[in-house]
C-alpha positions as CSV (number, residue, x, y, z in Angstrom):
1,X,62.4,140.6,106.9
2,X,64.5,138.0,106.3
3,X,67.2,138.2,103.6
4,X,66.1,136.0,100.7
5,X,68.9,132.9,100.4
6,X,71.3,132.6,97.1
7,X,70.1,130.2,94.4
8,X,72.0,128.6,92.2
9,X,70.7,126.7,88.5
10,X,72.7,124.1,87.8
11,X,72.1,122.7,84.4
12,X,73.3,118.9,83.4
13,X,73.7,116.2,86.2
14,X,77.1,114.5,84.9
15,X,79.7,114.1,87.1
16,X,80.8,118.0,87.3
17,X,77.1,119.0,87.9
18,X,76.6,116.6,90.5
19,X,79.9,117.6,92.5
20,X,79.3,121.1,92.4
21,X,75.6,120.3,93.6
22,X,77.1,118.2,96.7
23,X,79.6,120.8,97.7
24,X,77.1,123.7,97.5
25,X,74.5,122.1,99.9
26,X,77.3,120.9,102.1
27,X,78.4,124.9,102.0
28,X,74.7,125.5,102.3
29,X,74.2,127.3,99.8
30,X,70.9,126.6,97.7
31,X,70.8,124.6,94.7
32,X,68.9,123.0,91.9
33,X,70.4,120.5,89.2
34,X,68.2,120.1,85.8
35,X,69.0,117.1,84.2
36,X,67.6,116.0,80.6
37,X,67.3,112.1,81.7
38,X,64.1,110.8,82.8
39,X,65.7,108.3,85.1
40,X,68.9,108.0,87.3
41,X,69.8,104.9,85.5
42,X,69.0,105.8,81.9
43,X,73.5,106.1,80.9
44,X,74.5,103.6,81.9
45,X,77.7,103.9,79.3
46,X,80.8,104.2,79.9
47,X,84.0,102.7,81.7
48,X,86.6,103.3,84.6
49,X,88.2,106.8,84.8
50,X,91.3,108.0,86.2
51,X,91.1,110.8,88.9
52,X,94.1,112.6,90.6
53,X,95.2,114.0,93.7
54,X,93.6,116.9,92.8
55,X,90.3,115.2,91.7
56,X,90.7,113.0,95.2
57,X,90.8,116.3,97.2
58,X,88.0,118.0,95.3
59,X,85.7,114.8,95.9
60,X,86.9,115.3,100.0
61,X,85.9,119.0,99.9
62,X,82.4,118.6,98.1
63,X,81.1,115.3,99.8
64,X,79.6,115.0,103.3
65,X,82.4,112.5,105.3
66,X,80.5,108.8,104.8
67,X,79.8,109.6,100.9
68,X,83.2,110.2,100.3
69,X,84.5,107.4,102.1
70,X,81.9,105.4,100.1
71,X,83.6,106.9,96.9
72,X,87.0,105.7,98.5
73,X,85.8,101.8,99.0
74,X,84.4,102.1,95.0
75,X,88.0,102.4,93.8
76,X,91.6,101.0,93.2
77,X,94.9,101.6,92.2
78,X,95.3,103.7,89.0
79,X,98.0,101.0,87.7
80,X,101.5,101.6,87.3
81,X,101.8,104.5,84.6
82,X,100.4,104.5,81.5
83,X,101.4,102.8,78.4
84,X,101.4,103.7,75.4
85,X,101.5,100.8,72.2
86,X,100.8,101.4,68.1
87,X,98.3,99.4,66.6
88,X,100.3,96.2,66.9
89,X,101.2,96.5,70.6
90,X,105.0,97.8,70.6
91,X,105.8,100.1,73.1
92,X,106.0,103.7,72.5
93,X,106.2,105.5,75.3
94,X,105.5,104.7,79.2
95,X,105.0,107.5,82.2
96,X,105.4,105.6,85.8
97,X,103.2,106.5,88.5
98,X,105.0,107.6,92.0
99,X,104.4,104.9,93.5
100,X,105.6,106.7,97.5
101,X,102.0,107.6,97.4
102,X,99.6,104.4,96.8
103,X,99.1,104.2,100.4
104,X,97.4,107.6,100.6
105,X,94.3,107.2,99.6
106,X,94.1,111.2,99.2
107,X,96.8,111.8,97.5
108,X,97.4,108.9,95.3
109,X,95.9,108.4,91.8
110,X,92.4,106.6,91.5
111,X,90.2,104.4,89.4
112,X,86.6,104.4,89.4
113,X,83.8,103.0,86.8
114,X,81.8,106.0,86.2
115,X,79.1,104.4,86.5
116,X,79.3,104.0,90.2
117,X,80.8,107.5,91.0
118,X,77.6,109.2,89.5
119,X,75.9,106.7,91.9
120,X,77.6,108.2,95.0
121,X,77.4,111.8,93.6
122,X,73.4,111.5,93.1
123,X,72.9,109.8,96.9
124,X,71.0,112.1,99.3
125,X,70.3,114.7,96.2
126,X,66.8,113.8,95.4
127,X,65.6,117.0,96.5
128,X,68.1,118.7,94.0
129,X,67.4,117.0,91.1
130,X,65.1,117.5,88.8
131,X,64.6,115.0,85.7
132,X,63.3,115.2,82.6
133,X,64.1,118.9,82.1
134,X,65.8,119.2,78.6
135,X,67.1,122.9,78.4
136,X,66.4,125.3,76.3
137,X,67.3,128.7,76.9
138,X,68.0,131.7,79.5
139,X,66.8,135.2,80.3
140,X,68.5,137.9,82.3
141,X,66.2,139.9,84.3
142,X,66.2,143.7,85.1
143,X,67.1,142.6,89.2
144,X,70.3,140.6,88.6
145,X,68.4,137.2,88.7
146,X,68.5,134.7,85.3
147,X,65.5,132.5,84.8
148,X,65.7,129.1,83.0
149,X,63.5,127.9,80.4
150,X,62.6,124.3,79.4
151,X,61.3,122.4,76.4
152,X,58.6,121.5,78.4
153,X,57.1,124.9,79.0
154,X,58.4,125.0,82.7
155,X,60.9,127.7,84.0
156,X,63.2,128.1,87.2
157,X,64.5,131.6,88.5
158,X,67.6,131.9,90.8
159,X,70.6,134.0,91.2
160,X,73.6,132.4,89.2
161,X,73.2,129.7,86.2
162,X,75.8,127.3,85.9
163,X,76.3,125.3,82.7
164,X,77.1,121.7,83.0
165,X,75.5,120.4,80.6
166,X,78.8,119.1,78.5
167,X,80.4,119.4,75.3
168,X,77.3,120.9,73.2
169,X,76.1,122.9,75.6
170,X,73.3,124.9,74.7
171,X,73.8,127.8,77.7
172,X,77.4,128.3,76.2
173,X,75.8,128.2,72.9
174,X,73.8,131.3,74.2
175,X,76.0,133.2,76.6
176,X,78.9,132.7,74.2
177,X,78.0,132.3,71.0
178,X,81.6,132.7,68.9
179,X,82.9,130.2,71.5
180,X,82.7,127.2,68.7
181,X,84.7,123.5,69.4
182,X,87.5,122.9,66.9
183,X,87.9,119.4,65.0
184,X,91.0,118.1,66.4
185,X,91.1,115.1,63.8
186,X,91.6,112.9,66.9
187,X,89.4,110.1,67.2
188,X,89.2,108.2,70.5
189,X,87.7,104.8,70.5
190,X,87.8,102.3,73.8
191,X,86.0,99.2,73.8
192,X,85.9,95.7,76.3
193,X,87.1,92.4,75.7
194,X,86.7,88.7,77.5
195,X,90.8,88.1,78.8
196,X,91.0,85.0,76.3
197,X,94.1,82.7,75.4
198,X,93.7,85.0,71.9
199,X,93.0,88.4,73.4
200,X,95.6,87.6,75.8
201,X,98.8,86.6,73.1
202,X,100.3,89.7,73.5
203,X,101.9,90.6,76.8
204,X,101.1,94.1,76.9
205,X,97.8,93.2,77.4
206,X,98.0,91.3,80.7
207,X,100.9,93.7,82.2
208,X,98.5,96.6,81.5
209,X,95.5,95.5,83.3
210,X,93.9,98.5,84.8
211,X,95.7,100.9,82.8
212,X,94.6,102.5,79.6
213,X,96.2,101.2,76.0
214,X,96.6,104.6,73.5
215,X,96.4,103.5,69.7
216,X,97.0,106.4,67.9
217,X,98.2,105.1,64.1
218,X,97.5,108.6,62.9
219,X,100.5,110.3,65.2
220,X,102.8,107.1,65.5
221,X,102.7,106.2,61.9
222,X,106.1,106.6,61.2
223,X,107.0,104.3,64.2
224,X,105.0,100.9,62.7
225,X,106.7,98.3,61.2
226,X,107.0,97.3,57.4
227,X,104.4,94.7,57.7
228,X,101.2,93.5,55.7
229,X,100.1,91.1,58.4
230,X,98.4,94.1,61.2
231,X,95.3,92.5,62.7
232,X,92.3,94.5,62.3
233,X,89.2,94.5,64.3
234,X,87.1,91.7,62.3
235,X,89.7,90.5,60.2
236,X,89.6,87.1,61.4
237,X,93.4,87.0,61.7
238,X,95.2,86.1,65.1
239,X,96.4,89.0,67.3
């Protein structure tokens, strides 16, 4: 009789769900990812993120050869460094990037739109996925196995659950239920705007193209200016 083959459950298909899934069939190793969507294309949100070395090489070590060179042609330079301005664009702080390594694809920093990444994370996975399972709880059996439980009635058994499924997730919500997120009083917000001869008045701007732009009033406040003219989103006043 044939030994049976280790399963793995993952739950969520974001970005770390989807890697693992990719590096445990190329390893091959069984797996199923449960995602909540009923679509591939149903988030569509978001914008370009920033991945490291370490990111690069994970990516390299997960995806079969072409997909990874397909993530490679999907991205650019990370920038320069990152800059960091107060809510009326003067310079706080700025960290350079080493720039020895921009011609190593591997080992340089990357940018990527998310959206595109998930793309080259979900190719050859159909198999894998399954939609329109919203997750609901687990069970631990008296073998060692776990089974999965959905809102829709359904249920998947296998050998080791994984949760993936983000920030709320319900299997930590279960598995470790003192674990609870702490309020940070940080608010992030990010948005996108048309390079006008208005959006554009500020130099920072156009020297930070591809970079990210931290406004944080709330830890910088004592390093504004004395001044009653900030723009505000809205406001109707020039930047």
């Amino acid at each position: 009789m044939s030994q049976k083959s280790f399963h793995v459950m993952v739950i969520g298909g974001g970005l770390g769900g989807l890697c693992l899934a990719q590096g445990l069939r190329k390893a091959g190793i069984s797996v199923a990812v449960y995602e909540r969507d009923r679509t591939h294309n149903e988030r569509l949100q978001g914008y370009r993120i920033h991945i490291e070395a370490m990111g690069n090489r994970a990516l390299h070590d997960c995806l079969p050869p072409h997909l990874f060179d397909a993530y490679i042609k999907t991205t650019g330079s990370a920038g320069t460094g990152l800059l960091m301005s107060d809510e009326q664009l003067n310079h706080l702080m700025e960290f350079a990037v080493d720039l020895t390594k921009q011609n190593n694809l591997l080992e340089s920093s990357r940018s990527v739109s998310r959206i595109t990444l998930r793309q080259v994370l979900l190719a050859e996975l159909d198999d894998v996925i399954q939609l329109d399972k919203c997750y609901s709880h687990y069970q631990e059996n008296a073998d060692g196995s776990v089974t999965a439980f959905f809102a829709d009635g359904s249920s998947a058994t296998g050998d080791l659950l994984v949760a993936a499924d983000g920030g709320n997730s319900r299997v930590r919500q279960q598995f470790l239920p003192q674990a609870q997120r702490v309020e940070t009083g940080t608010v992030a917000i990010m948005g996108k705007v048309a390079l006008t001869p208005r959006s554009t008045h500020c130099s920072s701007l156009t020297s930070s193209i591809g970079q990210p732009l931290c406004l944080d009033p709330k830890d910088v406040a004592s390093s504004l200016p004395s001044t009653t003219s900030v723009a505000r989103p809205g406001s109707g006043s020039g930047a």
